[in-house]
C-alpha positions as CSV (number, residue, x, y, z in Angstrom):
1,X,16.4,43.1,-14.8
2,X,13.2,43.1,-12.6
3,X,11.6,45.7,-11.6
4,X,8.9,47.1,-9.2
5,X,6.6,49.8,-9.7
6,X,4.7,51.0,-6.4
7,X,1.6,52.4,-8.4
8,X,1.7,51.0,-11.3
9,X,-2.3,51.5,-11.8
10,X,-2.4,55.4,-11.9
11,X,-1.9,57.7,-15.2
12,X,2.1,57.3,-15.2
13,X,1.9,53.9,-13.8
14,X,0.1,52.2,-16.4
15,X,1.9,53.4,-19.6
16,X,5.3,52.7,-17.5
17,X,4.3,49.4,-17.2
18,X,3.9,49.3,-21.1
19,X,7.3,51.3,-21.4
20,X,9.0,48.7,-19.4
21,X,6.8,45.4,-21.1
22,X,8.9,46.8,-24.3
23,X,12.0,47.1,-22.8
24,X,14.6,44.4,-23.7
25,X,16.9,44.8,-20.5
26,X,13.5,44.2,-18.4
27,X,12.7,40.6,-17.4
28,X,10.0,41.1,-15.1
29,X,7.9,43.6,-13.7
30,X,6.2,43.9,-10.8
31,X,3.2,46.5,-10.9
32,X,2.1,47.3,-7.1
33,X,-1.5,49.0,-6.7
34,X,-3.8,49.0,-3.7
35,X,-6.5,47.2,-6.1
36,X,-5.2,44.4,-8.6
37,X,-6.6,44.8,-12.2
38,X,-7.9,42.5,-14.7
39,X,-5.5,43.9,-16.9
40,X,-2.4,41.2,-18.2
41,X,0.6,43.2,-19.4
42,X,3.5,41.8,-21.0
43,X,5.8,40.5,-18.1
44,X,4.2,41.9,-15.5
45,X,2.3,40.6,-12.3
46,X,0.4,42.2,-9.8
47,X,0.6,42.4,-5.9
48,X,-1.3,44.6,-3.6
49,X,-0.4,46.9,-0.8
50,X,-1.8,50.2,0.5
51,X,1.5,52.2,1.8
52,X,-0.8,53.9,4.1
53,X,-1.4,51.2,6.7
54,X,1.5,51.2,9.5
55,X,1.7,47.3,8.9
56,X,2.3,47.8,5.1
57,X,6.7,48.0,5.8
58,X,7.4,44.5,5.8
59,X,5.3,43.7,3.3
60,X,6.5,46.3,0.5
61,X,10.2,44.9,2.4
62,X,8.7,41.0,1.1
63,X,7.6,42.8,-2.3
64,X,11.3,44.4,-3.1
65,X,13.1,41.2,-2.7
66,X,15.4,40.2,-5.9
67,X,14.5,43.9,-7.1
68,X,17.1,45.6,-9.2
69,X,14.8,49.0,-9.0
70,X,12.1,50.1,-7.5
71,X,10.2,53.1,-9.2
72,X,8.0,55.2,-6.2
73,X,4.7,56.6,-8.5
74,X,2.5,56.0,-5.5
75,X,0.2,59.2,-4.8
76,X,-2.7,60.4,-3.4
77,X,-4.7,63.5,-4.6
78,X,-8.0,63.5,-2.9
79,X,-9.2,63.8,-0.1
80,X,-8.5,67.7,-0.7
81,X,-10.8,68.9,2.8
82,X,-8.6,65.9,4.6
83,X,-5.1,67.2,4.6
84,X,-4.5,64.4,7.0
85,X,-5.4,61.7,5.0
86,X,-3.1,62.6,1.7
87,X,0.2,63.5,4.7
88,X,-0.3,60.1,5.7
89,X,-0.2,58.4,2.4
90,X,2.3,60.8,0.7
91,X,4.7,61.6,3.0
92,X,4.5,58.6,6.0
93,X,3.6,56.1,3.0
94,X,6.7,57.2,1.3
95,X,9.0,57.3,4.2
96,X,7.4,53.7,4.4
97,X,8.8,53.0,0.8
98,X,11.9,54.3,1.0
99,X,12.6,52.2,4.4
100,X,11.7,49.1,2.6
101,X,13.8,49.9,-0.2
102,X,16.6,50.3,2.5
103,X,15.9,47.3,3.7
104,X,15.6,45.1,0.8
105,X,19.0,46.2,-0.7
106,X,17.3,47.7,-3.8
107,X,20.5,49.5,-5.7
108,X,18.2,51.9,-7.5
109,X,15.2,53.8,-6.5
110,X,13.5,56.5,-8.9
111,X,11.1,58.7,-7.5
112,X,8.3,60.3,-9.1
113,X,8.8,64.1,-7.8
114,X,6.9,66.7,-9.7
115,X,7.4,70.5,-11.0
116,X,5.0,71.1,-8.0
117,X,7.9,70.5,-6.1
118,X,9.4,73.6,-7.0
119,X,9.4,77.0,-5.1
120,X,8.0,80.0,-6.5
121,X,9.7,81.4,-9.8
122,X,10.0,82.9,-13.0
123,X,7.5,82.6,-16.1
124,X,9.8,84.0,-18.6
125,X,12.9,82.2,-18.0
126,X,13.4,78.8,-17.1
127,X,15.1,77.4,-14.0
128,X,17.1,74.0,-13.9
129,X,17.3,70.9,-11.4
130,X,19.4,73.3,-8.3
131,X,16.2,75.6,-8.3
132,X,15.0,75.6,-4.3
133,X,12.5,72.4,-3.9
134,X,10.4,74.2,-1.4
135,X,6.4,73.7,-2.9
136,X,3.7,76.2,-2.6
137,X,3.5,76.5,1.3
138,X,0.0,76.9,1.4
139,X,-1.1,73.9,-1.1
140,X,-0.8,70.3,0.2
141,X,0.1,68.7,-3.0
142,X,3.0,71.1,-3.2
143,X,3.9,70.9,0.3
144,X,4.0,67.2,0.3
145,X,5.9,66.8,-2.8
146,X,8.5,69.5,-1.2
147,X,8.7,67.3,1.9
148,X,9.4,63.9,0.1
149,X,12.5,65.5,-1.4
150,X,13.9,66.3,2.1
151,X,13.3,62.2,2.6
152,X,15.0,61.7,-0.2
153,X,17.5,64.0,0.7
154,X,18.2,62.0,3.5
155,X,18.2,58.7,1.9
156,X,20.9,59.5,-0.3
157,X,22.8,60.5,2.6
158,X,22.3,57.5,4.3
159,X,22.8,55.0,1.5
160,X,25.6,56.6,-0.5
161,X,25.6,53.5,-2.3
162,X,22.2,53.4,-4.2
163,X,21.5,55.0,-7.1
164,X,18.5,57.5,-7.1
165,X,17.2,59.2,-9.3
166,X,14.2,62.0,-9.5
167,X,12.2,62.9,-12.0
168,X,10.4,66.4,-12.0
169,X,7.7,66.4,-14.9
170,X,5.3,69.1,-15.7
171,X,1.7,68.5,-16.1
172,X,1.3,64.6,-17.1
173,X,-2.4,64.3,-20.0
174,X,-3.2,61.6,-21.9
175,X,-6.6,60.0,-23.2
176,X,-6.5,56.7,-21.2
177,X,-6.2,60.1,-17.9
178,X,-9.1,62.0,-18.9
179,X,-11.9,60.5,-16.6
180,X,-9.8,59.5,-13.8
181,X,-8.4,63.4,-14.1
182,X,-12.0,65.1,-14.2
183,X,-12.8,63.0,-11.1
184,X,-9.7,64.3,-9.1
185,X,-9.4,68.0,-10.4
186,X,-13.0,69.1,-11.9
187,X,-15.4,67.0,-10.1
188,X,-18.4,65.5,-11.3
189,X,-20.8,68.7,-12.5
190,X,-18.5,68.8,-15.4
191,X,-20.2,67.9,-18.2
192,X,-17.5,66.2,-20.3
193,X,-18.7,67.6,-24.1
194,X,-18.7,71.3,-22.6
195,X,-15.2,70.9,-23.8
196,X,-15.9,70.7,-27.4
197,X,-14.4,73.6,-29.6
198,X,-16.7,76.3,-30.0
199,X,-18.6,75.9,-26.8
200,X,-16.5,77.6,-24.1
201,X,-16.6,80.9,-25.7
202,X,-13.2,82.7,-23.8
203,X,-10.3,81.3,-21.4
204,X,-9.0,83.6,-18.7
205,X,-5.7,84.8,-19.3
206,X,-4.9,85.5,-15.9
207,X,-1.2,86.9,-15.1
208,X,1.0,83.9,-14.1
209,X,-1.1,81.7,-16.4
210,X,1.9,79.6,-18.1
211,X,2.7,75.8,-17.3
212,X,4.3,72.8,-19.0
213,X,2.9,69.6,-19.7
214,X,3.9,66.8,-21.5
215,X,2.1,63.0,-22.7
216,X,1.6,60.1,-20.6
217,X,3.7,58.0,-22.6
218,X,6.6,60.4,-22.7
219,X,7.0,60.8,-18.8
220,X,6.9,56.8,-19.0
221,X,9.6,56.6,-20.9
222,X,11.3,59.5,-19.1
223,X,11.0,56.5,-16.1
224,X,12.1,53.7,-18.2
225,X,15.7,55.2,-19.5
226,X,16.2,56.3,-15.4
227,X,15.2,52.5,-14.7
228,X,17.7,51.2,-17.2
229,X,20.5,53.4,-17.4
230,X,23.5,54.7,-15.0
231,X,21.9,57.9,-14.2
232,X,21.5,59.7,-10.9
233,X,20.0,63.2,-9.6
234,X,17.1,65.1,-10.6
235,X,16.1,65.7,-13.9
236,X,13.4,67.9,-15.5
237,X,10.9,66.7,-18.3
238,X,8.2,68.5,-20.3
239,X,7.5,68.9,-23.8
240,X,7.4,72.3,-25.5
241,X,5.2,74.5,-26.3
242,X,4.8,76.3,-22.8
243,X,0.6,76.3,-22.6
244,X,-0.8,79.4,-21.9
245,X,-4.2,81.0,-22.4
246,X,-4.0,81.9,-26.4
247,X,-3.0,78.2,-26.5
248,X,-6.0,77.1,-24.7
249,X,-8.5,78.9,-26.4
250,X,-6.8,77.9,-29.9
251,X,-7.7,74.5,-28.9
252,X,-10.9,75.5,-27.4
253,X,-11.9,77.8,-30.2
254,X,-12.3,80.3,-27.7
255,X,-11.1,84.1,-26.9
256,X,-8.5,84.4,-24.6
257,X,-9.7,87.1,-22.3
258,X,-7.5,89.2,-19.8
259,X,-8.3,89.1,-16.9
260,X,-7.5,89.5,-12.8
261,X,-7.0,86.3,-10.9
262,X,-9.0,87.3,-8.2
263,X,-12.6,86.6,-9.1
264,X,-11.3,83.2,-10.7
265,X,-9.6,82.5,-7.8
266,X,-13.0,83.6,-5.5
267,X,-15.1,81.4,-7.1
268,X,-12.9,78.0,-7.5
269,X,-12.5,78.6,-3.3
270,X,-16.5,78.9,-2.8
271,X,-16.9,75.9,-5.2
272,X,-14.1,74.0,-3.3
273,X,-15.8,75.3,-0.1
274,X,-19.6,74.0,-0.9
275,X,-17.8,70.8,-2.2
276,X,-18.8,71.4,-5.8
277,X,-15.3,70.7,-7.0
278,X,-12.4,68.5,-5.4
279,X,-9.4,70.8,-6.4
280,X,-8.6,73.5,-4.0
281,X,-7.8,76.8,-4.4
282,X,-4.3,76.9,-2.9
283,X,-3.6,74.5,-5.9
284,X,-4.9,77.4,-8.2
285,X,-2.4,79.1,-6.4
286,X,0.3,77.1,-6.6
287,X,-0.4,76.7,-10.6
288,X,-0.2,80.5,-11.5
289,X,3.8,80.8,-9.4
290,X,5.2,77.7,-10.5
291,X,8.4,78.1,-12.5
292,X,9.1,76.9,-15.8
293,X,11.7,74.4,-16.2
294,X,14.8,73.8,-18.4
295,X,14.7,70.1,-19.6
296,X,18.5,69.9,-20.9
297,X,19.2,67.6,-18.9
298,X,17.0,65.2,-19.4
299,X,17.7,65.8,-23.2
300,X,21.6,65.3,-22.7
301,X,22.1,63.0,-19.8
302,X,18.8,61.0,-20.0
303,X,18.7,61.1,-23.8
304,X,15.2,61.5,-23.5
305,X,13.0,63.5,-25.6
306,X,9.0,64.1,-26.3
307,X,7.3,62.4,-29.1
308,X,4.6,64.7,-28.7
309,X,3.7,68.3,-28.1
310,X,2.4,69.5,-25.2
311,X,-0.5,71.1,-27.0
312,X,-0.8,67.3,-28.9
313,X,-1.1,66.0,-24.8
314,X,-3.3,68.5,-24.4
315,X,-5.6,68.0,-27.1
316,X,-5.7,64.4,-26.7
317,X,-7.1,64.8,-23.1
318,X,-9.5,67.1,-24.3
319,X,-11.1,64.7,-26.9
320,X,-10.5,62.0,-23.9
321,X,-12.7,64.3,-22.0
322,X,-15.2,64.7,-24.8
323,X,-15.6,60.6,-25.4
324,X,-15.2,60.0,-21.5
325,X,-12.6,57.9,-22.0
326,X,-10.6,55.5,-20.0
327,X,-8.0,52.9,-19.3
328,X,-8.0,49.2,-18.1
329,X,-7.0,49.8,-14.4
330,X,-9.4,50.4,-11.5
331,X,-8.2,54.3,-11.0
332,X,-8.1,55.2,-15.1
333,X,-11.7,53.4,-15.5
334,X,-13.7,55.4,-17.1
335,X,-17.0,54.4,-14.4
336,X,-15.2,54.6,-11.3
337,X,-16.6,56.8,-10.4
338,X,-20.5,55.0,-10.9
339,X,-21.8,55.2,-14.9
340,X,-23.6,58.4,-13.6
341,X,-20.9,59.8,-11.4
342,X,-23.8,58.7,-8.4
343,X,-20.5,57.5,-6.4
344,X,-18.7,60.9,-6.6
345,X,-21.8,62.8,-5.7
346,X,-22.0,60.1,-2.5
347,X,-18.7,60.9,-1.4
348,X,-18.5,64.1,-1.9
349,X,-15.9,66.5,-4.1
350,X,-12.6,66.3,-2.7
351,X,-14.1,64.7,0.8
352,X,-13.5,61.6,1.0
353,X,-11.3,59.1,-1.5
């Protein structure tokens, strides 16, 4: 079996590519990035393509050829103050994927959807995979996961024939994450030992403050059993426990302190604003209504299940942020961002990518 992953560099990316280096129905892998690493997997080589460009179509057509799946990871967080820039990668780049898969004949595509796709609902029930797929409308990480599904939609309408397949995981941590994930969400001003236990004295516990969250490796291998077996539709994956503030501040050794969200939410949109941090309020937003989600099927269909807590994925991020650690890929090194973060200060938080 070969297959292709289309950003293979990122968190998930990199420990599928591992997944898939152990799996014995995979011959060959194909790991597509915009940069090429230095890093030599097991079965794996490298090509390079940026699904942004207009010209990129028949090359990712070139790439697919002989593929027996293709798995999309390929996405773009920041710029967060160019909304322009992360529609034309997300959404165009992946209508861009999915028109090369057509045309390359690929029989199975698996698309790396995401519980941000979901609409608003409940934090004391979960919902499963026929929940409304409508984002956050406000939050462009939300609203361009939402939109992807409709493309999807319309792929499997189109090619009857293929088997796809979409995972919707919760919130992905790792250590090999933490840097690249400080860079995207927190910004450079955060000094990464301010998350050491016993220095953040109390957490927020703001109303809506639940979410799920699950390891690295987990959601890989979440990707590797839709790769390899005869599974289509949409399936759900997160790890338990549900994280909320008491859990945070057992890990922090802090006091979980109830609160509005509206002074929170104030001063995350003037830090956004002055370009202090890259993550935008409306993703605060987006964070505090998401629903919680029932992960049977993945369990019974899939026959997937965590090897990890979520509070373990947690925790390991944490120390991850703590030793500033990284992976061996351009996007997970832990100095991509300059050995003294001088190249995120350049560019600006959440400016320019």
């Amino acid at each position: 079996m070969r297959v292709v992953v289309i950003g293979a560099t990122g968190n998930v990316g990199s420990s599928l590519v591992r997944a898939l280096g152990d799996a014995p129905e995979v011959d060959s892998i194909l790991g597509v990035a915009r940069r090429e690493p230095e890093w030599a997997p097991p079965k794996t080589e490298w090509a390079t393509a940026d699904i942004a460009r207009d010209d990129s179509g028949d090359h990712l057509v070139r790439l697919l050829a002989g593929a027996d799946a293709v798995v999309h990871l390929a996405w773009l967080f920041q710029p967060s103050h160019d909304p322009l820039s992360t529609w034309n990668t997300n959404v165009v780049g992946s209508r861009r994927i999915l028109d090369a898969v057509a045309r390359s004949t690929v029989p199975a595509l698996v698309y790396a959807s995401s519980v941000g796709a979901y609409s608003p609902g409940p934090k004391d029930r979960a919902v499963d995979e026929t929940w409304p797929t409508h984002g956050w409308p406000t939050a462009g990480y939300t609203r361009e996961k939402s939109y992807v599904e409709r493309l999807v939609d319309a792929f499997e309408l189109r090619h009857p024939d293929r088997r796809v397949v979409r995972l919707r995981p919760g919130f992905i941590f790792g250590r090999e994450s933490a840097a690249q994930q400080r860079r995207l969400f927190a910004g450079p001003l955060l000094p990464g030992r301010l998350v050491r236990s016993g220095l953040v004295p109390a957490v927020p516990d703001l109303p809506g403050l639940r979410f799920q969250a699950l390891h690295s490796a987990d959601a890989a291998d979440a990707y590797r059993l839709a790769v390899v077996r005869q599974v289509r539709g949409a399936f759900n994956v997160a790890a338990e426990p549900v994280i909320d503030a008491p859990k945070l501040a057992e890990l922090l050794d802090a006091r979980a302190v109830q609160m509005s969200s509206r002074p929170v939410r104030s001063a995350l949109a003037a830090a956004w604003h002055l370009r202090l941090v890259p993550a935008p309020p409306h993703l605060f937003d987006a964070l505090l209504h998401l629903p919680l989600m029932d992960t049977t099927r993945a369990r019974k269909e899939l026959g997937w299940s965590p090897t990890r807590t979520a509070t373990e994925a947690f925790a390991e991020f944490l120390r991850g942020l703590r030793e500033g650690a990284g992976g061996p890929t351009p996007p997970l090194h832990r100095h991509a961002g300059g050995r003294v973060r001088q190249h995120e200060f350049a560019t600006g938080s959440g400016s320019r990518g």
